[in-house]
MIKE-473678 format. One record per atom (N, C-alpha, C): x, y, z; residue number from 1. Coordinates in pm, 1 decimal, always signed. Layout:
# residues N
+----------+----------+----------+-----+
|        x |        y |        z |   n |
+----------+----------+----------+-----+
|        X |        Y |        Z | NUM |
...
+----------+----------+----------+-----+
//
This chain:
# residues 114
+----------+----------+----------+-----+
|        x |        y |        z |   n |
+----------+----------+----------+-----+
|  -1876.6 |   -419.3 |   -506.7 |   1 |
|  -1773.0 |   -446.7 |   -408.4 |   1 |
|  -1647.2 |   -495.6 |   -480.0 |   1 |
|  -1510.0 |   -442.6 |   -389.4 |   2 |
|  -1424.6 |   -511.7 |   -476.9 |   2 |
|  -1289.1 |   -593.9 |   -354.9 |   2 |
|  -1223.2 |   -650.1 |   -395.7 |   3 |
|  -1143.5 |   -746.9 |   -295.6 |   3 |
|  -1009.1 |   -617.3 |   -365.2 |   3 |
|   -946.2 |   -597.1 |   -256.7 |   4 |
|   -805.0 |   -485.8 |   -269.4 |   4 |
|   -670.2 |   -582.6 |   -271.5 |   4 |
|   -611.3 |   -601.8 |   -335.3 |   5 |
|   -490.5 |   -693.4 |   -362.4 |   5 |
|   -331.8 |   -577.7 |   -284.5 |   5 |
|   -308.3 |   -621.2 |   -235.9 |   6 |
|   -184.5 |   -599.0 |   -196.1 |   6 |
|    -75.2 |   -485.0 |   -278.3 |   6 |
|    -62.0 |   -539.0 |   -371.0 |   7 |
|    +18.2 |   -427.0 |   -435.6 |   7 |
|    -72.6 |   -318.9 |   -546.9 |   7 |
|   -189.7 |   -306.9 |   -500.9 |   8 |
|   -253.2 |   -162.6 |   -513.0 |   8 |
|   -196.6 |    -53.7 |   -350.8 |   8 |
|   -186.2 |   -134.8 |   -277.1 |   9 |
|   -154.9 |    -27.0 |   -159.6 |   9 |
|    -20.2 |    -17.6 |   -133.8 |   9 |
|    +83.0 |   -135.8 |   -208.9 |  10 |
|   +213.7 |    -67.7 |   -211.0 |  10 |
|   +275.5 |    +36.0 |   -329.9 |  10 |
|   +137.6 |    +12.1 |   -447.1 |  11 |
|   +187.9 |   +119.2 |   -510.3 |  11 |
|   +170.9 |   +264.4 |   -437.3 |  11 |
|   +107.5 |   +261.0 |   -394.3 |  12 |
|    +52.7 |   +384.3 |   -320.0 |  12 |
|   +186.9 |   +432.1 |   -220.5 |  12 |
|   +197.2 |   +294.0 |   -101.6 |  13 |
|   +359.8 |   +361.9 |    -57.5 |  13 |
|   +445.9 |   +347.5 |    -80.1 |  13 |
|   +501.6 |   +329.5 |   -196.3 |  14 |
|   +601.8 |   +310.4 |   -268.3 |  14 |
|   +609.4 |   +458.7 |   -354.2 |  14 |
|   +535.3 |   +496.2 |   -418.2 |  15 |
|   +499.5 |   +547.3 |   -517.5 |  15 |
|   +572.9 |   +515.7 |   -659.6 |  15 |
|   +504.8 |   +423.0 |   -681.2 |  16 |
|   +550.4 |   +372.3 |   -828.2 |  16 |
|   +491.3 |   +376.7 |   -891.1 |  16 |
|   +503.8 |   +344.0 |  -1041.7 |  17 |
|   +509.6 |   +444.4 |  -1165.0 |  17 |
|   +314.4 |   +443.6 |  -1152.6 |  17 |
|   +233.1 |   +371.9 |  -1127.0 |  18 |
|    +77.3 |   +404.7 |  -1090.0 |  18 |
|    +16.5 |   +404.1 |   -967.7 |  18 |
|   +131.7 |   +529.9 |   -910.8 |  19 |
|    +29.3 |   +507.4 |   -741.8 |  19 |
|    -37.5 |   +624.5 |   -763.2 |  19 |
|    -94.1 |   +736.0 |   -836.3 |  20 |
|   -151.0 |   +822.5 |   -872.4 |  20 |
|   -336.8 |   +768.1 |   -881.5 |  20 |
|   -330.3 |   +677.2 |   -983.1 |  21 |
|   -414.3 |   +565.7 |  -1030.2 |  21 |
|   -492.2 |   +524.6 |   -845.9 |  21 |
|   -404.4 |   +463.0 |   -856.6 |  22 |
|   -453.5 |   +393.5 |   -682.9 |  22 |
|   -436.7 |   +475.7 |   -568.8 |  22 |
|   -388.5 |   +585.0 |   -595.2 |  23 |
|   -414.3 |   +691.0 |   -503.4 |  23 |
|   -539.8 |   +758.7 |   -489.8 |  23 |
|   -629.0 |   +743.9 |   -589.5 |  24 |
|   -747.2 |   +840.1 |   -634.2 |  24 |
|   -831.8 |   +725.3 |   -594.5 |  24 |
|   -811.5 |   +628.6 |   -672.2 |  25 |
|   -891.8 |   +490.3 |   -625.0 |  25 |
|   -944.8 |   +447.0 |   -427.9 |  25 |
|   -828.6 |   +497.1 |   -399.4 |  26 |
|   -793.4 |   +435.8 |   -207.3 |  26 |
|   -907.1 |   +516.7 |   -176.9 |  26 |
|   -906.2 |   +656.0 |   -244.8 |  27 |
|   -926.6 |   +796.2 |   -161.8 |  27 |
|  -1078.6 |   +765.7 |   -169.7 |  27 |
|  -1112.8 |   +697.0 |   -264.3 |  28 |
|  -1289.6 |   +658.2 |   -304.8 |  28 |
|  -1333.7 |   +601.4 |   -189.8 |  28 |
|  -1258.3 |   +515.4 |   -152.7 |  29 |
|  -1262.1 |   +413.6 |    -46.5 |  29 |
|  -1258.3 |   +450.4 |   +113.3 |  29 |
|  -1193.2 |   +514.9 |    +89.7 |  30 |
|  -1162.8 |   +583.9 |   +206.0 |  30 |
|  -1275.9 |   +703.1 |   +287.5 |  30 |
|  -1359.7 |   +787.9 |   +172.2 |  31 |
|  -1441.4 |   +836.2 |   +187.0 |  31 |
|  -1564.8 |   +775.2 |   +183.9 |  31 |
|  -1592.6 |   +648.1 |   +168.4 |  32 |
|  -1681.1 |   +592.0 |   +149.9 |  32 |
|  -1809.1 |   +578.4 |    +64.9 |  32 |
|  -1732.9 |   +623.9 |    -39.5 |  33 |
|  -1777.7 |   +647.8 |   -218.1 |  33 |
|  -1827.7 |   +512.7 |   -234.3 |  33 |
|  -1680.6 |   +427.6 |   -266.6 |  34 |
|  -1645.8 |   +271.9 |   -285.3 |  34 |
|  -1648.6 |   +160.7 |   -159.7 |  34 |
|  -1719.2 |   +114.6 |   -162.4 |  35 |
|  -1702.7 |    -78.9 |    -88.8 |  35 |
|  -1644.7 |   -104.0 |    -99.4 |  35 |
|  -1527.9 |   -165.0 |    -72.5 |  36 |
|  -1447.7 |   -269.3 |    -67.6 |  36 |
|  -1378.5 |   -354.3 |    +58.5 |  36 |
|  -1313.4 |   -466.3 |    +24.3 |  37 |
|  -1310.5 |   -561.8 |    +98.4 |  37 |
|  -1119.3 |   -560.7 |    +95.5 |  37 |
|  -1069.8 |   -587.4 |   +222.2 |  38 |
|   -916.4 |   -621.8 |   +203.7 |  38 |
|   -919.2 |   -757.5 |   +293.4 |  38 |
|   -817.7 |   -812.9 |   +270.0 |  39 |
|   -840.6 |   -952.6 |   +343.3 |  39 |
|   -691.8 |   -905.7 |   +474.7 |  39 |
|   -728.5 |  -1013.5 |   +570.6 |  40 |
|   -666.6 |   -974.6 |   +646.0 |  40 |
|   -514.3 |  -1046.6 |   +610.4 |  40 |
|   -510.5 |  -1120.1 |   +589.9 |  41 |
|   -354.7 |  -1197.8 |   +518.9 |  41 |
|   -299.2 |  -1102.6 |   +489.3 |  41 |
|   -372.7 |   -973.4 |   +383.4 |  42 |
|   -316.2 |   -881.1 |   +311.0 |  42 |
|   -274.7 |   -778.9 |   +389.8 |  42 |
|   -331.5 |   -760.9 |   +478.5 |  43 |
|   -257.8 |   -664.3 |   +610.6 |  43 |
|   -110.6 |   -676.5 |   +654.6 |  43 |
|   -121.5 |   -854.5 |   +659.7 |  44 |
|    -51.7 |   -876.5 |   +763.3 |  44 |
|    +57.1 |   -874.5 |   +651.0 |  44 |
|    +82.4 |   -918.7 |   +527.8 |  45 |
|   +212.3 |   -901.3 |   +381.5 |  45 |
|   +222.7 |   -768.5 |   +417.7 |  45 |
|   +189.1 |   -684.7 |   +438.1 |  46 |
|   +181.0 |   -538.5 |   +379.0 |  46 |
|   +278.1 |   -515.3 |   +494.0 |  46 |
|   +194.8 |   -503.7 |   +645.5 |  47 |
|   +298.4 |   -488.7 |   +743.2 |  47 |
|   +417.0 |   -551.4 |   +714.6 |  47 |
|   +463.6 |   -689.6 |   +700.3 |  48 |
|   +594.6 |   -689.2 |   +727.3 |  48 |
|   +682.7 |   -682.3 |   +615.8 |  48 |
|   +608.9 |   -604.7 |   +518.0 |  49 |
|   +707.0 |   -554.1 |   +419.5 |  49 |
|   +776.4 |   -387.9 |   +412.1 |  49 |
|   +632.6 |   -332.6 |   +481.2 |  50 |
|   +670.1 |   -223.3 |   +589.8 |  50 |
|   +786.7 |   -212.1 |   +716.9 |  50 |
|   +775.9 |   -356.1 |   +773.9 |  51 |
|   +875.6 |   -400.5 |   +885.2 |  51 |
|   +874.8 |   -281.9 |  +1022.0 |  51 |
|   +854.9 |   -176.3 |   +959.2 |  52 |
|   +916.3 |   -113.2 |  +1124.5 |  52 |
|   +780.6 |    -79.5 |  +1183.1 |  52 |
|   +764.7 |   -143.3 |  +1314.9 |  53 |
|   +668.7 |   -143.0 |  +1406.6 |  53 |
|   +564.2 |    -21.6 |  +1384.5 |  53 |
|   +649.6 |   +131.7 |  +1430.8 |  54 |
|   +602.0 |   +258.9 |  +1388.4 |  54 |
|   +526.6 |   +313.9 |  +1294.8 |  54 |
|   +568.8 |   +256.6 |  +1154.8 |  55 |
|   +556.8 |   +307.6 |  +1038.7 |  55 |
|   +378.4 |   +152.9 |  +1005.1 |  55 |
|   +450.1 |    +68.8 |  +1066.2 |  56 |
|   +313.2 |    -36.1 |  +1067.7 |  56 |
|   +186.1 |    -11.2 |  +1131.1 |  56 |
|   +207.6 |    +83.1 |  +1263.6 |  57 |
|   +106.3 |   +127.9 |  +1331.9 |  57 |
|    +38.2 |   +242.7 |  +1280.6 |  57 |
|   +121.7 |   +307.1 |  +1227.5 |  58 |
|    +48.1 |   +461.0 |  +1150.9 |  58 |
|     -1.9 |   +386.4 |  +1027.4 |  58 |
|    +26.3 |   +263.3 |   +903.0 |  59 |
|    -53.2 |   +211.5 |   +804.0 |  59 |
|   -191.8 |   +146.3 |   +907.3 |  59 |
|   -187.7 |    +77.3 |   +948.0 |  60 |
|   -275.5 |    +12.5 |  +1008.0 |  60 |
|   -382.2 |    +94.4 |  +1053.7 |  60 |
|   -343.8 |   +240.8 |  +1168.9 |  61 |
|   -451.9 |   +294.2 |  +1210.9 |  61 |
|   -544.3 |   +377.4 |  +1074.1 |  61 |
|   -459.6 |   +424.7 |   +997.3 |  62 |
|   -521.4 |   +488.1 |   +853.9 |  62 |
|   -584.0 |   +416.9 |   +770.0 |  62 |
|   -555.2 |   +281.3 |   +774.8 |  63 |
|   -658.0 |   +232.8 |   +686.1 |  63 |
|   -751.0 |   +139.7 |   +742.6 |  63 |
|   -773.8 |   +129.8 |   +860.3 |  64 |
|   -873.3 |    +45.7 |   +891.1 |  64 |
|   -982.4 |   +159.1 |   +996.9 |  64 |
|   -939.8 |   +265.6 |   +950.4 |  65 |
|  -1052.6 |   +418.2 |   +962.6 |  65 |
|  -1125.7 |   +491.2 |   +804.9 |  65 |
|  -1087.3 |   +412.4 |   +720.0 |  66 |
|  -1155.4 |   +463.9 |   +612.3 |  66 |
|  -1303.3 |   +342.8 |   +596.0 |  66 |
|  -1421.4 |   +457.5 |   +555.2 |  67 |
|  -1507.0 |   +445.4 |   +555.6 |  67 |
|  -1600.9 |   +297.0 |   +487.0 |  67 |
|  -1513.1 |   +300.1 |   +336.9 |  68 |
|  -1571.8 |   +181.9 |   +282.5 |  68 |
|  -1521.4 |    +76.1 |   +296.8 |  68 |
|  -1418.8 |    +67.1 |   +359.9 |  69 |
|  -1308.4 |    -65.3 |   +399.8 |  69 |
|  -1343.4 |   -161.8 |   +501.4 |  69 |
|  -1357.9 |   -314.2 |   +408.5 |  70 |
|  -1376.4 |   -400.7 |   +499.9 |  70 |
|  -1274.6 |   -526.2 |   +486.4 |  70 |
|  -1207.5 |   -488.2 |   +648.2 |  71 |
|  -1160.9 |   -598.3 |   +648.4 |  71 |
|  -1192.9 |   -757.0 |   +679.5 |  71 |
|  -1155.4 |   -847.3 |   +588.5 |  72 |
|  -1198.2 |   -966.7 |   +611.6 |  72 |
|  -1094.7 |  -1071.4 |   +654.7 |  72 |
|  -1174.8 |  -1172.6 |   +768.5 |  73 |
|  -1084.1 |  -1292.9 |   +859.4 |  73 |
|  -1117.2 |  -1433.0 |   +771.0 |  73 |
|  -1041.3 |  -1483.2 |   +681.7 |  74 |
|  -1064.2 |  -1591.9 |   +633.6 |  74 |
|  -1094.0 |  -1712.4 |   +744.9 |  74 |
|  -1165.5 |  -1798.5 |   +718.2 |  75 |
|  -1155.9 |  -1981.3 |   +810.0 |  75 |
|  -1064.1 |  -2021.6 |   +795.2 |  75 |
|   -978.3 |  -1986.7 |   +686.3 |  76 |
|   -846.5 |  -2045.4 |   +625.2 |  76 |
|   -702.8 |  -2000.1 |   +657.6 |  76 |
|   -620.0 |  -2034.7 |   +738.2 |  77 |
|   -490.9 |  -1971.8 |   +683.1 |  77 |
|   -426.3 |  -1904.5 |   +565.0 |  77 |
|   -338.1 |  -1901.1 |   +535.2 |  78 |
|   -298.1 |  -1912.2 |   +379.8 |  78 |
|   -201.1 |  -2066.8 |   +335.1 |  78 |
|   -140.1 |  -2136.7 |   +421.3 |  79 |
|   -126.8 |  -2280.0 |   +368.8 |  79 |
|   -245.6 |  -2369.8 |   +355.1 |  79 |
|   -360.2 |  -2368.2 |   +454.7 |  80 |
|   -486.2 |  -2453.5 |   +451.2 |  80 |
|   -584.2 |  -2370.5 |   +289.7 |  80 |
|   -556.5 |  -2239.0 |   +243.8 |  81 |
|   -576.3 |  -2184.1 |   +171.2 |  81 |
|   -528.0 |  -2272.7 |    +27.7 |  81 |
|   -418.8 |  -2296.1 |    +45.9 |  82 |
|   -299.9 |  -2293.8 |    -94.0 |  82 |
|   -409.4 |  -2461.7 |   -152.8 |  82 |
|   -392.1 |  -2526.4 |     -5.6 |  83 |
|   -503.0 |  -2652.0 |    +50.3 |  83 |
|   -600.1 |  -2658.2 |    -76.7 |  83 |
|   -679.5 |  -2606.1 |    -32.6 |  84 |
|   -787.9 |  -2614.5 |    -30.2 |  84 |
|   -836.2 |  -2534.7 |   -194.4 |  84 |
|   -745.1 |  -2463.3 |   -226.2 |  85 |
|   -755.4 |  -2400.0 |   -398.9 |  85 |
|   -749.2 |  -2510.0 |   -476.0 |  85 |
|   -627.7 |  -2602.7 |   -425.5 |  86 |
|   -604.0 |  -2702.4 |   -536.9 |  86 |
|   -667.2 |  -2820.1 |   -523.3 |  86 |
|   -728.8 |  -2867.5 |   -425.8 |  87 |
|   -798.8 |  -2913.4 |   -405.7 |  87 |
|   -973.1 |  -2941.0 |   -445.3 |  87 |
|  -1012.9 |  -2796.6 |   -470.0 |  88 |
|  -1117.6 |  -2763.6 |   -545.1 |  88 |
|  -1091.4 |  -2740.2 |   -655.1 |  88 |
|   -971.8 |  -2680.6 |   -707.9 |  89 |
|   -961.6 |  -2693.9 |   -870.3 |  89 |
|   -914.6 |  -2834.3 |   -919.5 |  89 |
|   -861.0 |  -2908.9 |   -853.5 |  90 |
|   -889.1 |  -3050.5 |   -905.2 |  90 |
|   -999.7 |  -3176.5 |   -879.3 |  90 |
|  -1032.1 |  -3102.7 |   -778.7 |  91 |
|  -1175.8 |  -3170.4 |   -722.3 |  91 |
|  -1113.9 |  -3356.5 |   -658.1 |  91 |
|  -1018.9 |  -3300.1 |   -586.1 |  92 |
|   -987.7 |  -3424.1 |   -465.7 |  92 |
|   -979.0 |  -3388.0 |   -336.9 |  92 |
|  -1022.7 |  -3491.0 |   -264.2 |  93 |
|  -1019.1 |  -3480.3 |    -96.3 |  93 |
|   -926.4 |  -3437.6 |    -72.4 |  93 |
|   -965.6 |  -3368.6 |    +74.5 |  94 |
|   -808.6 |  -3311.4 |   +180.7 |  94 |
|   -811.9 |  -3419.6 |   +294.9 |  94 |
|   -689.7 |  -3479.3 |   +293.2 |  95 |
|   -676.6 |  -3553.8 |   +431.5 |  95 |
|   -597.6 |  -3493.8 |   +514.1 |  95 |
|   -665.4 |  -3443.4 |   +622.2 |  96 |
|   -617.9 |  -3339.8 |   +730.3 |  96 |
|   -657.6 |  -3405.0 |   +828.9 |  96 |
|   -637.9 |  -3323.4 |   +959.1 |  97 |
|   -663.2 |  -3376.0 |  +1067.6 |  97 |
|   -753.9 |  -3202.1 |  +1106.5 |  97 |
|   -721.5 |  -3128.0 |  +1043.5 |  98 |
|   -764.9 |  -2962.7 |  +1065.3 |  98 |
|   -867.7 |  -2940.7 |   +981.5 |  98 |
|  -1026.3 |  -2923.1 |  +1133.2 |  99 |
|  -1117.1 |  -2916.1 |  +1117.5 |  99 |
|  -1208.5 |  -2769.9 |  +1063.3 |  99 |
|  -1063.8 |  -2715.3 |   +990.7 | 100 |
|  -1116.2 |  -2598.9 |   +961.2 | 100 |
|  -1158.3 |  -2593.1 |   +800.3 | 100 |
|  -1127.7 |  -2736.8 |   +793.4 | 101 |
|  -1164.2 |  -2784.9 |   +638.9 | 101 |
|  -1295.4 |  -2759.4 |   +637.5 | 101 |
|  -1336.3 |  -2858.7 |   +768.5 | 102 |
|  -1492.2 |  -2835.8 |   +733.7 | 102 |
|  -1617.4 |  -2766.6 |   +706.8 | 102 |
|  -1560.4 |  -2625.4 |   +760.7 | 103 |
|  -1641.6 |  -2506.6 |   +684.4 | 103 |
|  -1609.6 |  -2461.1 |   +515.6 | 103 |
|  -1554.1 |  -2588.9 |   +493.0 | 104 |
|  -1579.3 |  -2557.3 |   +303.9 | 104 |
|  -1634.0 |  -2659.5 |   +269.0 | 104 |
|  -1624.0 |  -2623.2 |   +138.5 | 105 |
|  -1742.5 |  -2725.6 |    +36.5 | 105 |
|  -1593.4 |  -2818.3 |     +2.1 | 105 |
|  -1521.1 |  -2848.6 |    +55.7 | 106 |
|  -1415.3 |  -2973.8 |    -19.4 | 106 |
|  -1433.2 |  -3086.1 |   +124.3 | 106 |
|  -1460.8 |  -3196.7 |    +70.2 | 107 |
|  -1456.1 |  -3340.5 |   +189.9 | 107 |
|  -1313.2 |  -3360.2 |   +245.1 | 107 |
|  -1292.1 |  -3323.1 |   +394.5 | 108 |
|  -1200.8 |  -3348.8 |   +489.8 | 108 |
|  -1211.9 |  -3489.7 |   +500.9 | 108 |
|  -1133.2 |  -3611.0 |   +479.6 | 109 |
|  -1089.6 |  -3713.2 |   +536.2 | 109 |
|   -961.8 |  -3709.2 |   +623.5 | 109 |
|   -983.9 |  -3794.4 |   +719.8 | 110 |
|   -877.7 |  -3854.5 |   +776.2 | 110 |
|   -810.1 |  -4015.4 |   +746.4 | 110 |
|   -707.4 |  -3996.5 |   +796.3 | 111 |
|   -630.0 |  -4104.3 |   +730.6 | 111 |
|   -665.8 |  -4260.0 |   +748.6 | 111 |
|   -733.9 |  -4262.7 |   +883.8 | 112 |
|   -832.5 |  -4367.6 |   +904.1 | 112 |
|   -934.2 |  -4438.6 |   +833.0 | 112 |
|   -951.5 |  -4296.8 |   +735.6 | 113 |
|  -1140.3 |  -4306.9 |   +690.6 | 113 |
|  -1113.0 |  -4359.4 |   +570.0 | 113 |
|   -910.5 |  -4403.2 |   +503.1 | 114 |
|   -923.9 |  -4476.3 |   +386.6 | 114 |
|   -867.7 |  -4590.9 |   +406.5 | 114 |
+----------+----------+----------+-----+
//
């Protein structure tokens, strides 16, 4: 399985200098050769770098009809994300009040609890 990063699929609509590469790659995916995983954050960058509604609806319906593609809904935002990285790479508490901490392995305190 592999996690699809964002600018593998703008090389593709862009076509820059290796969307050939990730063109052949998608197509694996797409036929359901390859597994892979896209996160949904990454949808949502992609669309509004796309911007026009139209052109967002025709990416969207095409790739969330290919075969090996899974999209994934984080617990996390991407600020409770940014959270919660540095947090585990330094290995200190989050004092939040957002209980969406608690489906990770990092200890949610509140401001009370010091």
């Amino acid at each position: 399985m592999y996690l699809i990063d964002a600018n593998i699929l703008l090389e593709v609509l862009y076509k820059r200098s290796r969307w050939k590469e990730c063109y052949e790659f998608l197509n694996k995916i797409k036929a359901g050769k390859i597994k892979a995983y896209i996160l949904h954050f990454t949808l949502h960058v992609i669309s509004a770098i796309l911007g026009k509604p139209e052109i967002v609806a025709k990416f969207l319906s095409e790739i969330l009809s290919w075969r090996g593609l899974y999209v994934i809904d984080l617990n996390l935002d991407f600020d409770d994300a940014l959270q919660y990285y540095y947090a585990n790479k330094t290995g200190i508490k989050i004092i939040s009040f957002d209980k969406d901490f608690d489906k990770t392995n990092i200890q949610r305190i509140e401001p009370k609890d010091i």
